[in-house]
N, C-alpha and C positions, 0 to 999 in steps of 0.2 A: 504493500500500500504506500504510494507515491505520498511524501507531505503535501500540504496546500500552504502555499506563499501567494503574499498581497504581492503581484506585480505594478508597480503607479507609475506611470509615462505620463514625461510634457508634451505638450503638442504642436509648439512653433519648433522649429530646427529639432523636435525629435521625431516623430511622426511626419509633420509634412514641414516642407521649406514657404511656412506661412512669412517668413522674417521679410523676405524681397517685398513682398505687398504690405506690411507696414512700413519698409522705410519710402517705399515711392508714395503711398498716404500721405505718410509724415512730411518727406519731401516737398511736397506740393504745396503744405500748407508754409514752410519754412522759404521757401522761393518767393511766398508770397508776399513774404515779411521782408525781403530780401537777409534771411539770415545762411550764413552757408551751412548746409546741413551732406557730411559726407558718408562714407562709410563705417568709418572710422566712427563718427561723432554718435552713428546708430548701434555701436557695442555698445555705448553707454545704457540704451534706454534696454538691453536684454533682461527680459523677467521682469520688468518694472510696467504698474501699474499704466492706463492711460492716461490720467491725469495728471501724475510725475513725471511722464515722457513729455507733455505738453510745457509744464516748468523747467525740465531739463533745455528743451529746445529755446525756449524765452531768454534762458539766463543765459544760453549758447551768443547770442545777438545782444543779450543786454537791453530786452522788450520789457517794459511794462505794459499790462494789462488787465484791465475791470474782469471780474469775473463773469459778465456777460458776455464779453470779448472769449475770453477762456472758451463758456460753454458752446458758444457759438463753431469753435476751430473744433472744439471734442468731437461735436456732432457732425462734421464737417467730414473731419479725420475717419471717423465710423463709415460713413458712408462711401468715401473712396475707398475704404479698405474692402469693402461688403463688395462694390463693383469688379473689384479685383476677381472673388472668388463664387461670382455667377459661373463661370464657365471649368471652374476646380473638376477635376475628374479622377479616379483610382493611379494616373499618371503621375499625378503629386505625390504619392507616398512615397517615401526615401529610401534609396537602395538598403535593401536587407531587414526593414521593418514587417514587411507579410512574415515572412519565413520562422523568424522569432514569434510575433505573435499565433500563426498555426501550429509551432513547436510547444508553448504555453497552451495553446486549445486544446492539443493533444494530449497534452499531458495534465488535464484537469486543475492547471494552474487557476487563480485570481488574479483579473486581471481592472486596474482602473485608471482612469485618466486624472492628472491632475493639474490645471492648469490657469491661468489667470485670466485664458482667453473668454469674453463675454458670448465669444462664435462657434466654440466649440463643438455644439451636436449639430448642427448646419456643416461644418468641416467633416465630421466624421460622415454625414450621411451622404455625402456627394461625392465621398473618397470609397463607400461602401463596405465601411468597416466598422461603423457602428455595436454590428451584433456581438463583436467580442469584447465589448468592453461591460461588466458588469455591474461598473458602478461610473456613474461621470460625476467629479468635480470642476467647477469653473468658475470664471470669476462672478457669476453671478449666484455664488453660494458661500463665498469668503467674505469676511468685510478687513483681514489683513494682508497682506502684497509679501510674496517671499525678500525678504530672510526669513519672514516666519512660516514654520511650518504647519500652519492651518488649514493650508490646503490638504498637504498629504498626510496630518492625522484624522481629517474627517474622512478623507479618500480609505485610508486603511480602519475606518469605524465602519464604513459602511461596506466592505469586503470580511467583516468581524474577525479581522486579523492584528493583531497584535505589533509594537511599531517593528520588535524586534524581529520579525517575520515578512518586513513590508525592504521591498528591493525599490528601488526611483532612482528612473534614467532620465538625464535633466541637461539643458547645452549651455546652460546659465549657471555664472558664479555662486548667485543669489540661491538659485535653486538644488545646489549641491549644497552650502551652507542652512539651507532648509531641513535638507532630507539628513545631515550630521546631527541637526539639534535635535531633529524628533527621534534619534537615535536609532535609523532606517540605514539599511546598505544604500551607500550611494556610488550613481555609476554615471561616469562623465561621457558623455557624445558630443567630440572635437576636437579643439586644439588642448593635449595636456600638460602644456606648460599653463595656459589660461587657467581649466581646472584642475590643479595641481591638489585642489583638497580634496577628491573626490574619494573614495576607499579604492575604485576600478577604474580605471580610460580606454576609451574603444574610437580611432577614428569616429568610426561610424557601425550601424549594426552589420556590416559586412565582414567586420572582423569579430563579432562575436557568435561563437560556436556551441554546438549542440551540449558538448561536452562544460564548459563555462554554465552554460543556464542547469545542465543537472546537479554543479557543485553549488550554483545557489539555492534550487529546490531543496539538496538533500542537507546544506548547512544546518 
């Protein structure tokens, strides 16, 4: 009899490469302020709320602005994001994440999403991968933004898994420092000099193998 472990996955740069279509969002809105908004400048806003991405981008320029002004860009920002991912298809998911998650199916793992995103079952259902996720967490069920790990202890409440049983693959600093505090295996997907605190680092799930996910089952 296989154990059952909480598996909790992010879902921008884990799952799908949602990050491109918030920085051309955010872009747009920053072009229009004429603030430069780069590459580079969009590491900043990883894992971070959308309202701290919008204060990030102002101080980036040195904007003042009324919170009308604010909610105005928020909703703004929403909606180019949303336009991005009318035409999202099973195409977007990231090399090597099917294969993990129907090695988890098969083997009667727990499997949950945990994520800041407000889009998340709209992204799952148009990527068609929806059914294997057992429990969804997203931001419209947190009221705190990682470093805290209240995403992924309600994600592993509602898998009734215990933290010390709950594995979270996360491509955010933030979210690696999340899943250490609520005392969860944490597994970094990217560069692992960035996440250097992570307990595992995987490029990406291409390099993680069958033999890997059964030393975390059977942990």
């Amino acid at each position: 009899m296989k154990k059952k472990k909480g598996f909790i996955f992010d879902l921008d740069g884990v799952i799908v490469d949602t990050a491109k279509y918030h920085y051309l969002a955010w872009k747009k809105i920053a072009d229009s302020l004429d603030i430069e908004f780069t590459h580079e400048h969009n590491e900043l806003l990883k894992g971070v709320s959308r309202v701290r991405s919008l204060d990030i981008i102002l101080e980036l320029g040195s904007v003042e602005a009324s919170q009308e002004q604010k909610d105005q860009w928020l909703v703004q920002k929403n909606e180019e994001y949303l336009s991005y991912l009318v035409d999202m298809d099973q195409s977007e998911i990231l090399p090597g994440v099917l294969p993990v998650l129907d090695y988890l199916k098969a083997n009667e793992q727990l499997i949950a999403l945990g994520s800041a995103s407000k889009n998340a079952r709209p992204i799952l259902e148009k990527t068609g991968i929806l059914s294997y996720f057992d429990a969804i967490v997203d931001g419209n069920d947190v009221s705190n933004a990682k470093p805290d790990p209240e995403v992924f202890l309600i994600a592993a409440q509602q898998l009734n898994t215990s933290p010390n049983d709950a594995i979270v693959f996360e491509d955010s600093v933030a979210g690696i420092q999340a899943a250490n505090i609520a005392n969860m295996t944490s597994i970094g997907i990217g560069d692992a000099t960035v996440l250097h605190e992570a307990q595992h680092n995987f490029k990406d799930f291409t390099f993680i193998g069958t033999s890997f996910l059964n030393e975390l089952i059977e942990k």
